[in-house]
C-alpha positions as CSV (number, residue, x, y, z in Angstrom):
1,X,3.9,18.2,-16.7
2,X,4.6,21.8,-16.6
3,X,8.1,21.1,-17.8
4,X,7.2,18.8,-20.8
5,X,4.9,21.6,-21.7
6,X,7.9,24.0,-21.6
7,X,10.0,21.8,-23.6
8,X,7.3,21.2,-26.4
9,X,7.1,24.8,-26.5
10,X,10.6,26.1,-26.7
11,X,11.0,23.0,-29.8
12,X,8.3,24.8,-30.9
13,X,10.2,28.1,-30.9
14,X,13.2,26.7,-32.3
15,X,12.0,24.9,-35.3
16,X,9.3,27.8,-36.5
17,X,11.3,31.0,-35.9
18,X,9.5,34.0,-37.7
19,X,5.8,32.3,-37.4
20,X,3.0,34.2,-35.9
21,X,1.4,32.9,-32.3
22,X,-2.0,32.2,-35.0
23,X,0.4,30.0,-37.1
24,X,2.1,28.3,-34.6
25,X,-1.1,27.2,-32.6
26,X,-3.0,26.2,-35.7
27,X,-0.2,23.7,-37.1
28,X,-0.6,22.1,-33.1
29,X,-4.0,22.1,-33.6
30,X,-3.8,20.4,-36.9
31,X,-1.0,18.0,-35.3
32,X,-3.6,17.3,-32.5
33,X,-6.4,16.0,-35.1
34,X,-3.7,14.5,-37.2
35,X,-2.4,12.7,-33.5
36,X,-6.4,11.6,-32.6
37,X,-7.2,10.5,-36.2
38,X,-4.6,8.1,-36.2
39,X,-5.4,6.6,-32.7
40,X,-2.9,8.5,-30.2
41,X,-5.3,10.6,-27.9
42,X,-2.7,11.2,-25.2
43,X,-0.8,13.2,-27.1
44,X,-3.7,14.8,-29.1
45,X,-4.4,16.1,-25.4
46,X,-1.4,16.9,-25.0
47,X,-1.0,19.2,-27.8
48,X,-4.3,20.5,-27.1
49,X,-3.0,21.4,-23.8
50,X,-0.4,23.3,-25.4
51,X,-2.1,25.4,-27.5
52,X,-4.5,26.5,-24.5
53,X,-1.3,27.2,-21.8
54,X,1.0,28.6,-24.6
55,X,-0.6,30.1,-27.3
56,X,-3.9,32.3,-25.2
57,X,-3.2,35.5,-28.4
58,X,-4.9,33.1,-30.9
59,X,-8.0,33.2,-29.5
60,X,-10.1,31.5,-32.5
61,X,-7.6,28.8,-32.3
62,X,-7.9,28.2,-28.6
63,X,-11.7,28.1,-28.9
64,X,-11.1,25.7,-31.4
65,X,-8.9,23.7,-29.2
66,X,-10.9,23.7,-26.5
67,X,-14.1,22.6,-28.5
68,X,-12.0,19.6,-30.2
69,X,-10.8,18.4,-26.9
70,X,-14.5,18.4,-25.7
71,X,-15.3,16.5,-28.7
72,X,-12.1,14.2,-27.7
73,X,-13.9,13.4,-24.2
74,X,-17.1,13.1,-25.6
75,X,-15.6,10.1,-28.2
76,X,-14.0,8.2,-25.0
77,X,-17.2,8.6,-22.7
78,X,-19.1,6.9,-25.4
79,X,-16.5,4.1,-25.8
80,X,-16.7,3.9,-21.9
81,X,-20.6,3.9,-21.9
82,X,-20.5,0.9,-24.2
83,X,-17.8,-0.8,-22.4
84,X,-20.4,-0.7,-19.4
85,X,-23.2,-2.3,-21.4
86,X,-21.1,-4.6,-22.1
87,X,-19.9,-5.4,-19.1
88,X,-22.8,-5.3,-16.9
89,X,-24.3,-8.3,-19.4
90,X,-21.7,-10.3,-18.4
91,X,-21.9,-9.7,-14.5
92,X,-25.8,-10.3,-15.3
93,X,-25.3,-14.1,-16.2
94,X,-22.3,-14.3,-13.9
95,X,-24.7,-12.6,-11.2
96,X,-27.3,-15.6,-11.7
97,X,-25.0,-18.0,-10.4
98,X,-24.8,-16.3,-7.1
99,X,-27.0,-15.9,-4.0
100,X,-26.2,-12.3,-2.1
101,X,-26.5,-11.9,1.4
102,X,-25.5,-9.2,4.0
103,X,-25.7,-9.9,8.0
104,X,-25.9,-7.2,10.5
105,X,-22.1,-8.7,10.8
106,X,-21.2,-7.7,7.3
107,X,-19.8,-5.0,6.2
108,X,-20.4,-6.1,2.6
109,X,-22.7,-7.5,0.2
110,X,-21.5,-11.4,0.0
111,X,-21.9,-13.3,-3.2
112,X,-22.3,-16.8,-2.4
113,X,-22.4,-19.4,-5.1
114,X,-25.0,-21.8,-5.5
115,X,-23.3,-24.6,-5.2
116,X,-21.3,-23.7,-2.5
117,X,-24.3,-22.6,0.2
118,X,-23.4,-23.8,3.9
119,X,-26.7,-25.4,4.3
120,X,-26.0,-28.5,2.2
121,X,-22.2,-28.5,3.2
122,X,-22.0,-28.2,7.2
123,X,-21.2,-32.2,7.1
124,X,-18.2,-32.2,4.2
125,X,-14.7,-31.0,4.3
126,X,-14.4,-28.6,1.2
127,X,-12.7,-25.7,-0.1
128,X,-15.1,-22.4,-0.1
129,X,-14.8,-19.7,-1.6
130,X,-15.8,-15.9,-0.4
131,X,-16.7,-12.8,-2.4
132,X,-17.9,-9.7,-1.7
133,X,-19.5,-6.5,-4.0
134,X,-16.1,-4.8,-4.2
135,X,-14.8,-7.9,-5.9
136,X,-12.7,-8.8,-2.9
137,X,-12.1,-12.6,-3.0
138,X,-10.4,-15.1,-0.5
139,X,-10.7,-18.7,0.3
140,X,-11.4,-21.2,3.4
141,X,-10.5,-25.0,4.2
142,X,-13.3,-26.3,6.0
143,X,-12.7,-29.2,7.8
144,X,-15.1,-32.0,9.4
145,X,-14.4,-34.9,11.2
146,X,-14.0,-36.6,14.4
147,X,-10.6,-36.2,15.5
148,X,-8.8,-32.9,15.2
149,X,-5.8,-31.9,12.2
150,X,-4.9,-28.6,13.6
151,X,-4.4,-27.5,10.0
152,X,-3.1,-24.3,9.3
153,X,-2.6,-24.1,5.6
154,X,-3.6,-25.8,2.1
155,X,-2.2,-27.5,-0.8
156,X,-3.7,-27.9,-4.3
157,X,-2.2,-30.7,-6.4
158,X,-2.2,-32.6,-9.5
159,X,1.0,-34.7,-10.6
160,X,3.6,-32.5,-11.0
161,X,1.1,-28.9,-10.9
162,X,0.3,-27.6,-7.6
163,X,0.1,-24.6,-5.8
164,X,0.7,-24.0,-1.3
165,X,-1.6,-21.3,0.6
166,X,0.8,-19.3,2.9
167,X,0.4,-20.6,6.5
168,X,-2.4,-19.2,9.2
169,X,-1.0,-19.8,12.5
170,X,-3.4,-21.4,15.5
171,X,-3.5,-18.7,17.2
172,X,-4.8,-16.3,14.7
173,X,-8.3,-15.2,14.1
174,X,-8.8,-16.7,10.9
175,X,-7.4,-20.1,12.1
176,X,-11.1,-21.5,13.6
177,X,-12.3,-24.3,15.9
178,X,-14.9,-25.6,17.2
179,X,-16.4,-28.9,18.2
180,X,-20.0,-30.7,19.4
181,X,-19.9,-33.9,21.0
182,X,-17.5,-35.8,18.4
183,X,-17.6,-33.6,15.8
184,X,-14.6,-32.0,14.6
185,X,-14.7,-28.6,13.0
186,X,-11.8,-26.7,11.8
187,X,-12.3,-23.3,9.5
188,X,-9.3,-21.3,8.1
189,X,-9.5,-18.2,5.8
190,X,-6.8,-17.1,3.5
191,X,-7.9,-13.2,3.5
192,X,-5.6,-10.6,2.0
193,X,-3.9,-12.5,-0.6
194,X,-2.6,-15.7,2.0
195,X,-4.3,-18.0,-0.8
196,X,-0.7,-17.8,-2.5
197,X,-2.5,-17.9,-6.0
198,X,-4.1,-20.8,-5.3
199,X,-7.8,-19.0,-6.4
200,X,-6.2,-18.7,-9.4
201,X,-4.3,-22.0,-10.0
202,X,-7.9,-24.0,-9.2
203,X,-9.5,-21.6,-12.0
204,X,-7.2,-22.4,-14.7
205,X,-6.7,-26.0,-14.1
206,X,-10.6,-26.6,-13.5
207,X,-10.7,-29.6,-16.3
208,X,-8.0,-31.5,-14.0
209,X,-8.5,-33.8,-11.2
210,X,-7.1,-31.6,-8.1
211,X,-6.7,-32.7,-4.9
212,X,-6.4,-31.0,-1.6
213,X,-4.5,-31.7,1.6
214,X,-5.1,-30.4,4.4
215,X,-1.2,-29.3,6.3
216,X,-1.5,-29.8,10.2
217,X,-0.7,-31.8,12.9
218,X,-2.1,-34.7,10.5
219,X,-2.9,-34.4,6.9
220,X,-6.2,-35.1,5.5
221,X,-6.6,-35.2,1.5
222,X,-9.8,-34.5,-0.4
223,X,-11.0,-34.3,-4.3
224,X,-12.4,-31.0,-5.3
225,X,-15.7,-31.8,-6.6
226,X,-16.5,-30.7,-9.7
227,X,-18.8,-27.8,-8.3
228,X,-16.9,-26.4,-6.3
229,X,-14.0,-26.0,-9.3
230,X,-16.6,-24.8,-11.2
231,X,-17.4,-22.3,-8.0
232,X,-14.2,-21.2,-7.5
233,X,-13.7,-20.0,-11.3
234,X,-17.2,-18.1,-11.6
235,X,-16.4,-16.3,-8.6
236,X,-12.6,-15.1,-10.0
237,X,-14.5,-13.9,-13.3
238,X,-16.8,-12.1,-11.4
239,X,-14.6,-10.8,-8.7
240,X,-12.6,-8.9,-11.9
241,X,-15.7,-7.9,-13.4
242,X,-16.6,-6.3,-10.4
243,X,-13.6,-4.8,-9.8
244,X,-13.7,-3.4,-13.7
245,X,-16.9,-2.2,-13.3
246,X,-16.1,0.7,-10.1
247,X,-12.9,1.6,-12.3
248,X,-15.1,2.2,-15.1
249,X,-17.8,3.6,-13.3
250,X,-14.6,6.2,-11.7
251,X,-13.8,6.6,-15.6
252,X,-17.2,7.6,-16.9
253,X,-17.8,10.2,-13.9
254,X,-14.2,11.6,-15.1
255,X,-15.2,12.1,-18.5
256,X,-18.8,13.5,-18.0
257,X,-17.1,16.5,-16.0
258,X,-14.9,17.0,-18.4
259,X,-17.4,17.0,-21.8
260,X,-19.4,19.4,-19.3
């Protein structure tokens, strides 16, 4: 940064020889306003910047600088502050499709949709989907039945569209099983991206009739339901808007130390 600084500077020199240090900081001052006014702020900074490192002998000028860039900050924190408003009505009504819970085993706040609570699917093999408050999302095939697949990844189809988790291995964690009596359970979580965009591929083809296999030892085929589609897509929108809202809420404590 230092450099670019130098090189504004010595342009500067070179195009206004014989100008005073006043003269010279109060056409960058005037190019900063003209820079703002016209929607470029980076650079308006930028030339403010300038004025402050290069040009300390025009002290009116730099007081002047330094009250404009305030002014600057001031005008993006209330953009920001309104972005939030914003946003947080829209995590309000995406909120109210959501239960939270946090175990003495989580870490995390979990959002759990509504229609997706385990209590009304133990008995069905479905696709669930997991959220947490940081926005973090991933997805689990859940298995039931009475003789065991063994399955280790998923595919989501219709006609020619489809989309293919990455594969979770037996052996790992995530890959689960367990059994009572007859009764087949098999539980495996995509974390850290091994969905393979298929989170997003059910949320933009929602409106279509997808189907799901199951890829193990034997293949087991389902239809998503409508509700959990629907499920799937509310928790992607507000796993973004929850991820906007700490950037923003990191953006707004930025600017509030910097209007002072």
């Amino acid at each position: 940064m230092n450099r670019v600084f130098f090189v504004i500077l010595l342009s500067s020199l070179l195009f206004s020889c014989g100008k005073s240090e006043k003269e010279l900081a109060a056409e960058k001052l005037q190019l900063a306003q003209s820079l703002y006014e016209s929607g470029d702020t980076t650079d308006a900074l930028m030339q403010l910047d300038t004025i402050q490192q290069f040009y300390k002998g025009a002290i009116q000028t730099v007081v002047d600088a330094s009250q404009f860039e305030k002014k600057i900050y001031a005008d993006l924190l209330y953009r920001a502050q309104d972005e939030m408003d914003s946003l947080n009505v829209k995590l309000e009504k995406l909120e109210g499709r959501f239960v939270t819970e946090k175990t003495e085993f989580d870490r995390y706040t979990q959002y759990i949709h509504k229609r997706q609570q385990f209590k009304g699917r133990w008995d069905k093999s479905f696709i669930q989907i997991h959220l947490d408050e940081r926005g973090d999302l991933y997805i689990s095939s859940n298995y039931y039945g009475d003789k065991w697949l063994n399955h280790v990844a998923l595919r989501v189809y219709d006609n020619d569209l489809q989309a293919k988790t990455d594969t979770v291995p037996l052996e790992n964690v995530l890959n689960h099983h367990s059994d009572f009596l007859d009764t087949k359970w098999e539980k495996v979580s995509y974390r850290n991206g091994a969905d393979n965009g298929v989170i997003e591929f059910i949320a933009q083809h929602a409106d279509r009739n997808l189907k799901a296999v199951f890829l193990g030892t034997r293949y087991y085929y389902i239809i998503l339901e409508t509700y959990d589609k629907q499920a799937i897509k509310d928790a992607l929108a507000l796993s973004k808007a929850l991820k906007s809202k700490a950037k923003l809420e990191q953006k707004i404590q930025s600017l509030q130390s910097k209007v002072g």
